[in-house]
KEKE-3310 file (N, C-alpha, C; in steps of 0.2 Angstrom, whole numbers, plus 5000, padded with zeros to 4 digits):
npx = (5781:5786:5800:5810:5818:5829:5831:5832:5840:5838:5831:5837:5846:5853:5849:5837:5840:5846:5835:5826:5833:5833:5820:5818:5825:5815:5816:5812:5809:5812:5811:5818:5814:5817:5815:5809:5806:5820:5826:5838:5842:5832:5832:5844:5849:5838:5840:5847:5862:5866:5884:5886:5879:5863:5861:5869:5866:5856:5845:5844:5842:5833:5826:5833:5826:5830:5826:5839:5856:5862:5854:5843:5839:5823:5821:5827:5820:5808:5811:5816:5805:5795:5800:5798:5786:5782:5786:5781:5787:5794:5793:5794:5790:5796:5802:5813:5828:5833:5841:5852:5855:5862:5856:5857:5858:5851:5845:5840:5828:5828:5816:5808:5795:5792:5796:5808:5813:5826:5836:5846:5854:5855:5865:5862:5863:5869:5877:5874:5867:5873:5881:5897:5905:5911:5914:5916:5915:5897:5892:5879:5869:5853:5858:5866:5868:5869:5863:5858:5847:5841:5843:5834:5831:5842:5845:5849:5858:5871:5881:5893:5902:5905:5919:5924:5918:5908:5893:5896:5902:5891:5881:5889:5890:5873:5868:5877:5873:5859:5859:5866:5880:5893:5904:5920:5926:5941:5947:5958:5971:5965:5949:5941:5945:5936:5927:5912:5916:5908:5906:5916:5925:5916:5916:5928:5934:5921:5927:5942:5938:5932:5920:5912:5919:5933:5945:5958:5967:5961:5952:5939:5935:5924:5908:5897:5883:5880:5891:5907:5921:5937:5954:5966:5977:5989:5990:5981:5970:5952:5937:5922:5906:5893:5879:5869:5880:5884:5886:5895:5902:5904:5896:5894:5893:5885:5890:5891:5879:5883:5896:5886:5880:5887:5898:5915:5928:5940:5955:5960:5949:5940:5936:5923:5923:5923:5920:5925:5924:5909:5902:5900:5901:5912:5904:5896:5881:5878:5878:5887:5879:5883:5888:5889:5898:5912:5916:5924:5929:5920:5919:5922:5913:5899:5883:5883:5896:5894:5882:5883:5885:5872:5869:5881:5880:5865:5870:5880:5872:5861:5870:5874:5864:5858:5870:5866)
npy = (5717:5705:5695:5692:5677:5683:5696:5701:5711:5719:5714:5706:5693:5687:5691:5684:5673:5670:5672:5660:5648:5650:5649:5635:5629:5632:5645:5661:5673:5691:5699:5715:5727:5740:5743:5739:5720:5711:5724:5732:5723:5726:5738:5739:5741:5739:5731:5721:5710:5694:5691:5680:5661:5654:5646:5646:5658:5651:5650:5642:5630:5630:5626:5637:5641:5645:5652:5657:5656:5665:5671:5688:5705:5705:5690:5687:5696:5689:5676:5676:5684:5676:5667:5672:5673:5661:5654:5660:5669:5681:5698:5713:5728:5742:5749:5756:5752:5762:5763:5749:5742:5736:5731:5722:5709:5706:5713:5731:5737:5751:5756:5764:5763:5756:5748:5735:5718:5708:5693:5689:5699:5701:5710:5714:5721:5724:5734:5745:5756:5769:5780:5782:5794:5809:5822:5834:5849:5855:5842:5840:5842:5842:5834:5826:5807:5795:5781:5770:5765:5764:5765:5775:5789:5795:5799:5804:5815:5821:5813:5811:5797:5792:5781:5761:5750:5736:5742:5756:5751:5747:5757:5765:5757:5756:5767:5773:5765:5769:5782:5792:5803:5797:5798:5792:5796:5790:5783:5775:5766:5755:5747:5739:5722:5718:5718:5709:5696:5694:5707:5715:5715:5720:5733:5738:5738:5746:5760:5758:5760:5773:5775:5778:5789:5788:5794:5788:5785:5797:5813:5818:5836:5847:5852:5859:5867:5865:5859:5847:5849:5841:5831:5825:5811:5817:5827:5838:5850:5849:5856:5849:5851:5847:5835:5826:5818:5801:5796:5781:5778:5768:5761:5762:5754:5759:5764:5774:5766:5756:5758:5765:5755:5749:5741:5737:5745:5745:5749:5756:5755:5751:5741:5730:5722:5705:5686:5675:5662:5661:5673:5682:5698:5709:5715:5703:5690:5699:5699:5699:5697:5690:5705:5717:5714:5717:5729:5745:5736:5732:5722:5711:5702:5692:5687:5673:5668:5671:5663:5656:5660:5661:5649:5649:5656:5653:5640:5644:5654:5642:5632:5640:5641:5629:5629:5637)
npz = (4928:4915:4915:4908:4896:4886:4878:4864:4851:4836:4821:4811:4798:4810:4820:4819:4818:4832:4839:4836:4839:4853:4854:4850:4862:4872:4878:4885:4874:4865:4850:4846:4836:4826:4815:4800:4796:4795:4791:4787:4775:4768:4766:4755:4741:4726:4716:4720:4723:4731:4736:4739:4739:4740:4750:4758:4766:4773:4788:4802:4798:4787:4772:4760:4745:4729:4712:4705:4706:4715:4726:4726:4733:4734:4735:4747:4755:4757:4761:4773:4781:4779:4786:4799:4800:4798:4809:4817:4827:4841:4841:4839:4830:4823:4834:4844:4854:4868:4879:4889:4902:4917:4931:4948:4943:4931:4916:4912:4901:4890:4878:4864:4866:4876:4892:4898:4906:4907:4906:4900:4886:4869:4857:4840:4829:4819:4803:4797:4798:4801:4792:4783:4788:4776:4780:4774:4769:4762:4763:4768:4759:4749:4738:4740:4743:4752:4755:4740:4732:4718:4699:4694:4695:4691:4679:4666:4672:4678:4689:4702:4710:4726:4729:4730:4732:4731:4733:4726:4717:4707:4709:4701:4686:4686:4684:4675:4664:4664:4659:4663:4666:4672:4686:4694:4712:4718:4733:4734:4724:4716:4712:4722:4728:4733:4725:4718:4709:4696:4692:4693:4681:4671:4676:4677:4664:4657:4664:4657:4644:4643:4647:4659:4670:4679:4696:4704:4717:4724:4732:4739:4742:4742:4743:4730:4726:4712:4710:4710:4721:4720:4725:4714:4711:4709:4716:4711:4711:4704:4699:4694:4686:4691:4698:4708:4721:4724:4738:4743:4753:4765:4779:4798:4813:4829:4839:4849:4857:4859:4869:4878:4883:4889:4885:4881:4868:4858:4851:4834:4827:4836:4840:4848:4864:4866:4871:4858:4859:4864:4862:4871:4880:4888:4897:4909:4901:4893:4875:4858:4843:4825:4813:4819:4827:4822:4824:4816:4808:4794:4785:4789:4795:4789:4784:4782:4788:4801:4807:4815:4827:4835:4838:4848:4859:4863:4867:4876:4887:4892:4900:4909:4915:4919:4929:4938)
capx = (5784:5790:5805:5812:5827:5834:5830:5837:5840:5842:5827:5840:5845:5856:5842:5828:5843:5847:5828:5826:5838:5831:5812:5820:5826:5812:5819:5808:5813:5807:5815:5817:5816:5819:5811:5804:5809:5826:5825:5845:5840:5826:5836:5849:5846:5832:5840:5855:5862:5871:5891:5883:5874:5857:5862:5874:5861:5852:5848:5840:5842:5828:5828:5833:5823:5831:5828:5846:5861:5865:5848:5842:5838:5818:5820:5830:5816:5805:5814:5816:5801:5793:5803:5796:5777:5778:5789:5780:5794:5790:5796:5791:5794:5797:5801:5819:5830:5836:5844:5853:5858:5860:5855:5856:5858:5845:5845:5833:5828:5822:5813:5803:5789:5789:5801:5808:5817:5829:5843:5852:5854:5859:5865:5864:5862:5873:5880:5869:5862:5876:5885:5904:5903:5918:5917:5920:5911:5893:5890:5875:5865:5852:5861:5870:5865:5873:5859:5857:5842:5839:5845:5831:5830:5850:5843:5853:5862:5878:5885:5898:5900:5913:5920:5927:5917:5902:5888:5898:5902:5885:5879:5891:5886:5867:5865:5877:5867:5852:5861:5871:5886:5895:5912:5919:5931:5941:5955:5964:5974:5961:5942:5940:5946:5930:5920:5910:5919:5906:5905:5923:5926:5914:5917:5937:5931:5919:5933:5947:5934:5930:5912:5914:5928:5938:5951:5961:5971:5960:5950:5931:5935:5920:5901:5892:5875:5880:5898:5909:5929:5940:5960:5968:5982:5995:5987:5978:5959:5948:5930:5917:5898:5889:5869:5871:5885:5882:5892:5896:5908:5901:5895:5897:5890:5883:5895:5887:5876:5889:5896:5884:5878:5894:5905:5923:5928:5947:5959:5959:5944:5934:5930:5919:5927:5919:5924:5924:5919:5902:5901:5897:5905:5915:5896:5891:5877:5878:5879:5886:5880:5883:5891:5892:5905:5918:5918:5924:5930:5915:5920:5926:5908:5895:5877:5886:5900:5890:5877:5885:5883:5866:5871:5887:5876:5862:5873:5881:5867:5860:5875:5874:5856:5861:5873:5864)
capy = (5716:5699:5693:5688:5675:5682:5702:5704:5718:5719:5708:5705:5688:5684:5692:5680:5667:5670:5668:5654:5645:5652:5647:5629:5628:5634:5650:5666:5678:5694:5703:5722:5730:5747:5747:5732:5711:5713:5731:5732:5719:5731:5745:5738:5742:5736:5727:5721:5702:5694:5686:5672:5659:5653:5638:5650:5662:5650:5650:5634:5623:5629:5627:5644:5642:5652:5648:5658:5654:5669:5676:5696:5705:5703:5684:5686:5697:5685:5669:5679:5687:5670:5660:5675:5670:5652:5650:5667:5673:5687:5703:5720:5730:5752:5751:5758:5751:5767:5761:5745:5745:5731:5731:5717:5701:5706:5721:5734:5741:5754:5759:5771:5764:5751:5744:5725:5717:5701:5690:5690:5703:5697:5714:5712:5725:5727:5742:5747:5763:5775:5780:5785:5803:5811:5828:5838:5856:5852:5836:5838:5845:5835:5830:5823:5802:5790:5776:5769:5761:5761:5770:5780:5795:5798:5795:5810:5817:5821:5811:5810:5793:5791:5774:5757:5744:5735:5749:5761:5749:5743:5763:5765:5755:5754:5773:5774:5762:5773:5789:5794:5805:5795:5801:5790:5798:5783:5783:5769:5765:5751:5744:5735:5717:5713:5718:5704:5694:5692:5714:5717:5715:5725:5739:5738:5739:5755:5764:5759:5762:5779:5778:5780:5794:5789:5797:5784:5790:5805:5814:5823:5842:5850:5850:5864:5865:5864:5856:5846:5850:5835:5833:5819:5808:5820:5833:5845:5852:5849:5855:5847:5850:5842:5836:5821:5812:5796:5794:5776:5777:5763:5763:5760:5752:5764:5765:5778:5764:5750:5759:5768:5746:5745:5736:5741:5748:5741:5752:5762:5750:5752:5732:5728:5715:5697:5679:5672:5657:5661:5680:5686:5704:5711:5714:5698:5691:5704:5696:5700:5695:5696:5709:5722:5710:5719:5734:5749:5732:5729:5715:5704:5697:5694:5682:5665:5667:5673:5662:5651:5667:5661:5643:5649:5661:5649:5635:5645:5652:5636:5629:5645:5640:5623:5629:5642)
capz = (4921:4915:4914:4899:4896:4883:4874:4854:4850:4830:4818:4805:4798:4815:4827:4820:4819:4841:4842:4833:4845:4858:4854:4853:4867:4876:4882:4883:4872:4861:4848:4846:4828:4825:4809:4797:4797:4792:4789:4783:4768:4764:4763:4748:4734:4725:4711:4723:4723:4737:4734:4744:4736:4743:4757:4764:4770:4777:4796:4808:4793:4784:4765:4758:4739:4725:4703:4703:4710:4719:4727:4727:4738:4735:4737:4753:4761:4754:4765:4781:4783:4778:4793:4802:4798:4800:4816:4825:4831:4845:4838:4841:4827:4823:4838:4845:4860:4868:4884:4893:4908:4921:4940:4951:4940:4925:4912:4912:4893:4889:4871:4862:4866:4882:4896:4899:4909:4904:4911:4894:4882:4861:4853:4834:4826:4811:4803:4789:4799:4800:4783:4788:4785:4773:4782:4770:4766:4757:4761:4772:4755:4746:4733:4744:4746:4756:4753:4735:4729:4712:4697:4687:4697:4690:4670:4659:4677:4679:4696:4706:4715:4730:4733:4726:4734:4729:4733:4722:4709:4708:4709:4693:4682:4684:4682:4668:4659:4663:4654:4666:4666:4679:4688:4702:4716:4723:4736:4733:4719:4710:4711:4729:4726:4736:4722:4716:4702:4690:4690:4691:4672:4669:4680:4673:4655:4656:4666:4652:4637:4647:4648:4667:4672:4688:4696:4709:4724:4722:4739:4739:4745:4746:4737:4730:4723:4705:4707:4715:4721:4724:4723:4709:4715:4709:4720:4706:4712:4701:4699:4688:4687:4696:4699:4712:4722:4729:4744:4746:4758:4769:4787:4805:4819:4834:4845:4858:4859:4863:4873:4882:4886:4895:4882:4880:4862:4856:4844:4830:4823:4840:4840:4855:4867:4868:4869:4852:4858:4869:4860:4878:4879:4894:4902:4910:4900:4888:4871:4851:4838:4818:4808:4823:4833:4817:4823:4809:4800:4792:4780:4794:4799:4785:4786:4780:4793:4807:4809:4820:4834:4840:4844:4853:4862:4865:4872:4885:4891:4896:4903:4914:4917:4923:4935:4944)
cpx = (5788:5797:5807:5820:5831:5830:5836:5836:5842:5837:5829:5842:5848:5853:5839:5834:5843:5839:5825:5828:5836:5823:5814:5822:5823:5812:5812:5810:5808:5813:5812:5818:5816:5815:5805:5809:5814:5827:5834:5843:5836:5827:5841:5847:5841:5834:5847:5854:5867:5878:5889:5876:5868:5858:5868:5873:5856:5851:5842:5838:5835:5829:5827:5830:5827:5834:5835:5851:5863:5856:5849:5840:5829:5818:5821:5826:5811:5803:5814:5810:5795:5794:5797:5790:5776:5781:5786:5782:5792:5795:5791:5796:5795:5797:5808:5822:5834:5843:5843:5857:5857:5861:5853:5853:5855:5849:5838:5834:5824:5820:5810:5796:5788:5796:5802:5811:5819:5836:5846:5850:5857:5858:5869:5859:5863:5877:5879:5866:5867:5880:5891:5905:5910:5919:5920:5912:5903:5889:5883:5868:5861:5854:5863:5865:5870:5869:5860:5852:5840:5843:5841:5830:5838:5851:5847:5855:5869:5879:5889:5897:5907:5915:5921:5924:5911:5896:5891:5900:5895:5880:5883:5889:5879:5867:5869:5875:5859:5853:5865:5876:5888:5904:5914:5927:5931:5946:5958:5965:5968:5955:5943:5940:5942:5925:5919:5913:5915:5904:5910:5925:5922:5915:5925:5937:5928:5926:5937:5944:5933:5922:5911:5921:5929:5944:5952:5965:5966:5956:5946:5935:5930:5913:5898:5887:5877:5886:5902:5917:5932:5947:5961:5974:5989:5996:5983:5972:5958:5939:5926:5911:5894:5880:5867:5878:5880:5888:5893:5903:5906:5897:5898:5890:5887:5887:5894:5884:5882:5893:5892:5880:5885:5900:5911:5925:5937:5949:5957:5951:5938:5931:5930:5923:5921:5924:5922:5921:5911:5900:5898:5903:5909:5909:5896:5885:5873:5884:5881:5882:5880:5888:5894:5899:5911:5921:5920:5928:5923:5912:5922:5920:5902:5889:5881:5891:5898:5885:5879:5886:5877:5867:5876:5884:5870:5863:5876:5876:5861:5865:5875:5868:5855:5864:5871:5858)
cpy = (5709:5699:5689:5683:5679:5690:5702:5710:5718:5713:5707:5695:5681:5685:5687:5672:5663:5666:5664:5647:5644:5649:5638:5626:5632:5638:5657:5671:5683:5698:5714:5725:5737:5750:5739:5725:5713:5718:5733:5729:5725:5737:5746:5739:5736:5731:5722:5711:5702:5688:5680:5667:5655:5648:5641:5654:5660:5649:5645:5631:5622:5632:5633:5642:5643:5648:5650:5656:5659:5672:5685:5696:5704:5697:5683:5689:5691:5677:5673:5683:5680:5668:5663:5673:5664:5651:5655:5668:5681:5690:5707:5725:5739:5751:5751:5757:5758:5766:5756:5746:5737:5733:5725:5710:5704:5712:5724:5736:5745:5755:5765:5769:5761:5750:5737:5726:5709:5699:5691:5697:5701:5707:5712:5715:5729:5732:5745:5755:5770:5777:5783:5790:5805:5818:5832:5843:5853:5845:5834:5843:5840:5831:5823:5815:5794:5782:5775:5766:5759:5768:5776:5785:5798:5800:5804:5814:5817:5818:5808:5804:5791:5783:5769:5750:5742:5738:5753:5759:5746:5750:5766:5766:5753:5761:5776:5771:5764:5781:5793:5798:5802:5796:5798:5793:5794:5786:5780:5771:5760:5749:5741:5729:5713:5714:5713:5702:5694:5704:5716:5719:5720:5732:5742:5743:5744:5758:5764:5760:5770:5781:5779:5782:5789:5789:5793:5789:5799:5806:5820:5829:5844:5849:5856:5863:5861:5860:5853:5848:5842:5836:5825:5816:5814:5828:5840:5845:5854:5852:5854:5850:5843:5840:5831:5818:5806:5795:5788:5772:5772:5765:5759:5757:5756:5762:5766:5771:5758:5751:5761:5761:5746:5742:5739:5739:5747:5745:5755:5760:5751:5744:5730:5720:5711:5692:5676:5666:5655:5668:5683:5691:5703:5711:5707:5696:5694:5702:5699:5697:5698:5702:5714:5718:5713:5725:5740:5742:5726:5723:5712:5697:5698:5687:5673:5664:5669:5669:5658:5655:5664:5655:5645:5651:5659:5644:5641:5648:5645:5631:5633:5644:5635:5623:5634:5637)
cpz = (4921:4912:4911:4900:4894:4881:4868:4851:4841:4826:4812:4807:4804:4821:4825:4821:4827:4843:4841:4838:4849:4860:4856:4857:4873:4882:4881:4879:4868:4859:4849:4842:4827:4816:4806:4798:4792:4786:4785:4776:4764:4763:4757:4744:4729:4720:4712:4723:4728:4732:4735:4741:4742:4750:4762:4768:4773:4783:4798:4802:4791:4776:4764:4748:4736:4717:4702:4707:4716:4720:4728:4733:4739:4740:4746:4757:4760:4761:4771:4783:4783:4784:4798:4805:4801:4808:4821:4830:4837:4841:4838:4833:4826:4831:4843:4851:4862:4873:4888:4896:4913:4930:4943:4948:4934:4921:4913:4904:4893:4880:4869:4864:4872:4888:4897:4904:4906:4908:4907:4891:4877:4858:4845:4829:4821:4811:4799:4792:4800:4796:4789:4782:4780:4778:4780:4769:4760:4759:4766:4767:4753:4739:4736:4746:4748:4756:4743:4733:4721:4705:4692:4690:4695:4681:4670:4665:4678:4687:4697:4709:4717:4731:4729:4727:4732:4727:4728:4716:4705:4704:4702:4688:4680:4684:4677:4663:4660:4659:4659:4665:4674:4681:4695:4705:4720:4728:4736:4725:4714:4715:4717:4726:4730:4733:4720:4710:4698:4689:4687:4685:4672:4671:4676:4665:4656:4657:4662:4646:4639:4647:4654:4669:4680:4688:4704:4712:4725:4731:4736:4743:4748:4739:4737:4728:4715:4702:4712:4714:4721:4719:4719:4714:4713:4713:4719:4709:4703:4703:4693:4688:4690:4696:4706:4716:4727:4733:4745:4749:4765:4775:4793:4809:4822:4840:4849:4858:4862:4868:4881:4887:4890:4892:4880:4872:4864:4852:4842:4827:4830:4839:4846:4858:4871:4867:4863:4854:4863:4867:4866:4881:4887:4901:4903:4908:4894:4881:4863:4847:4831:4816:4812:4828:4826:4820:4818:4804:4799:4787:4784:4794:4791:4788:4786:4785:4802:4810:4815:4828:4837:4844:4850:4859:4866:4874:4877:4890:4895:4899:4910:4918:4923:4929:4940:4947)
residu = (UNK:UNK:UNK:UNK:UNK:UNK:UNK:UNK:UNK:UNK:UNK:UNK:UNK:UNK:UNK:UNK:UNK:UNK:UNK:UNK:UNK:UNK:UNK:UNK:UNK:UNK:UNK:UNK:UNK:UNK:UNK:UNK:UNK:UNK:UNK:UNK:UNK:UNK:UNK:UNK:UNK:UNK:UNK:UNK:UNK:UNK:UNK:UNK:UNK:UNK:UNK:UNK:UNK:UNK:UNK:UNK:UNK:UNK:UNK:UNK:UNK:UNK:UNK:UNK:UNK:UNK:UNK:UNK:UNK:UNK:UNK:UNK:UNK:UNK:UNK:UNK:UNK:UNK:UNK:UNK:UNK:UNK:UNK:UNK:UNK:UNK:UNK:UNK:UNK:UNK:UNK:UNK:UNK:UNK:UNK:UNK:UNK:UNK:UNK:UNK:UNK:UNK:UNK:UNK:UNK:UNK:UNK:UNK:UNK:UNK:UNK:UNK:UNK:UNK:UNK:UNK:UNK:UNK:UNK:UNK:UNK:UNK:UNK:UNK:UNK:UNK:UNK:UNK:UNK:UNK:UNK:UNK:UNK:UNK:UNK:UNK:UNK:UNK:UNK:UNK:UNK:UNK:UNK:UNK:UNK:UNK:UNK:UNK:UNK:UNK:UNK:UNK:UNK:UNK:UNK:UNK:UNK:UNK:UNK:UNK:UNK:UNK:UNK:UNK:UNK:UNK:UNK:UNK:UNK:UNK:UNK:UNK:UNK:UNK:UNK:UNK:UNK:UNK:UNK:UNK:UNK:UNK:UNK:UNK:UNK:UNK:UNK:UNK:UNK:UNK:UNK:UNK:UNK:UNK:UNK:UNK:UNK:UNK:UNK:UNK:UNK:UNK:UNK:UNK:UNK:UNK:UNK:UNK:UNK:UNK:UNK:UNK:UNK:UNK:UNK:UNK:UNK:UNK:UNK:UNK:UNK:UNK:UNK:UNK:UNK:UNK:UNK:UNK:UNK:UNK:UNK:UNK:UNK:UNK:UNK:UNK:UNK:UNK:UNK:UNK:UNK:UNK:UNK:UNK:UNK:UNK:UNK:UNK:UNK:UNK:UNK:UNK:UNK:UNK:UNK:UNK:UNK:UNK:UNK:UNK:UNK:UNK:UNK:UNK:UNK:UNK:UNK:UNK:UNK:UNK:UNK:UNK:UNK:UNK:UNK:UNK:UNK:UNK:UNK:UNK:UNK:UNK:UNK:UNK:UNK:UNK:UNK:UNK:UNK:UNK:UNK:UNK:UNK:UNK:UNK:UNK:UNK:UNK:UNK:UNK:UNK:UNK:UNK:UNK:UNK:UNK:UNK:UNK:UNK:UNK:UNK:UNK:UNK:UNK:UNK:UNK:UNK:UNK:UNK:UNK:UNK:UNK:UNK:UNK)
# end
């Protein structure tokens, strides 16, 4: 079995980043994907725009294109799956890291399909694949969707949609401008002041004109077939009719998996402990990168703030190389 420099776990835009880095510094490396070339992108919603405009998405200083100022999410599979092509990046992809483990200097890995061995290990695997459950009565019906993609399966529907932050204002507004009956249940008092400013307004506006009901400080009860319960801020249950909720109460990381690697989990928020400046966890060797170094704060770490994870990660392994 050869032995690898470097295994990446995660072929999103800071896995192909680490490998990037890694090719250029003539490291052996291979990524490990679990689904398709930055498979989280490809799961956003189809008509979805990034806050971040084009040169700040981009990774190994390769012109990121885009006639708009703000790229979609087409474009962006577009440029990353493109890098993919021309720079042929090893990557394996559908194809799921079960278990890392280290013995005697190295890691072994295991997958769904093969086994490796490597001296480093780069976990960067986002937090796009576990929605953070509400737990409530109902919610493992299929009404029930915790993904978004687009909005013409919602046309003349009465739905429910949970939550305040961009997915759910996003999910709002494009299915009440497909005929929608749209009702959102927040629990804050106002609109996530990280929705995108050019939405905001809009989203404000429906809600004060009442073409979109929402009820602040309110909390999802339970879901039937034909309806859902939830409490108001002054604490009265209500029940509406119902024909969809979108859940878009965010996601999580994989925990079991981080810790089941070995890394120690911090607080109420569960953030994996690394050194910020060489993102190499408590595991020797065993490395973050990206969006999952936030732990449950998953607005902490985005693509434009992150990139600078593979160099960090890069350079000390090669310093570490030098001294052995």
């Amino acid at each position: 079995m050869e032995m690898l420099d470097i295994l990446i776990i995660g072929g999103g835009p800071i896995g192909l980043n680490c490998a990037l880095e890694a090719q250029k510094n003539n490291l052996t490396y291979l990524i490990i994907e679990k689904g398709t070339i930055v498979n989280s992108l490809y799961n956003y919603p189809l008509y979805m725009r990034f806050f971040s405009t084009a040169e700040k998405l981009e990774i190994a200083e390769i012109p990121f294109i885009c006639a708009s100022p703000k790229p979609g999410r087409q474009e962006a599979l577009e440029y990353y799956q493109g890098i993919t092509r021309q720079k042929e990046l090893n990557i394996n992809l559908y194809e799921k890291v079960l278990n890392v483990s280290k013995n005697e200097g190295s890691f072994d890995i295991e997958t769904s399909k093969s086994r490796y061995k490597a001296k480093n290990v780069i976990i960067s695997t986002g937090f796009y694949d576990i929605p953070n459950i509400m737990n409530i009565p109902g919610e493992n019906l299929p009404k029930v969707k915790h993904y978004y993609t687009e909005p013409y399966p919602y046309a003349q529907q009465k739905i429910v949609v949970v939550g305040s932050s961009n997915s759910a204002v996003d999910a709002a507004l494009e299915t009440y401008r497909k005929g929608a009956n749209v009702t959102m249940v927040i629990r804050h008092s106002e609109i996530s002041k990280s929705v995108k400013y050019w939405v905001k307004p809009d989203i404000d506006n429906r809600i004060a004109e009442g073409s979109i009901k929402a009820y602040f400080n309110a909390e999802m009860l339970e879901i039937k077939e034909n309806s859902v319960i939830f409490k108001d801020e002054n604490g009265q249950n209500h029940e509406i009719e119902n024909d969809f909720v979108l859940a878009m109460t965010g996601y999580l990381p994989d925990f079991d998996f981080l810790k089941g690697s070995g890394i120690e989990l911090q607080g109420e928020c569960l953030n994996p402990l690394y050194d910020p400046s060489t993102m190499e966890t408590n595991i020797e060797d065993l490395y973050l990168a990206g969006v999952v170094c936030g732990g449950k704060d998953t607005h902490l770490w985005f693509i434009e703030n992150s990139r600078n994870h593979a160099n960090l990660i890069i350079t000390n392994i090669l310093k570490k190389t030098v001294r052995s």
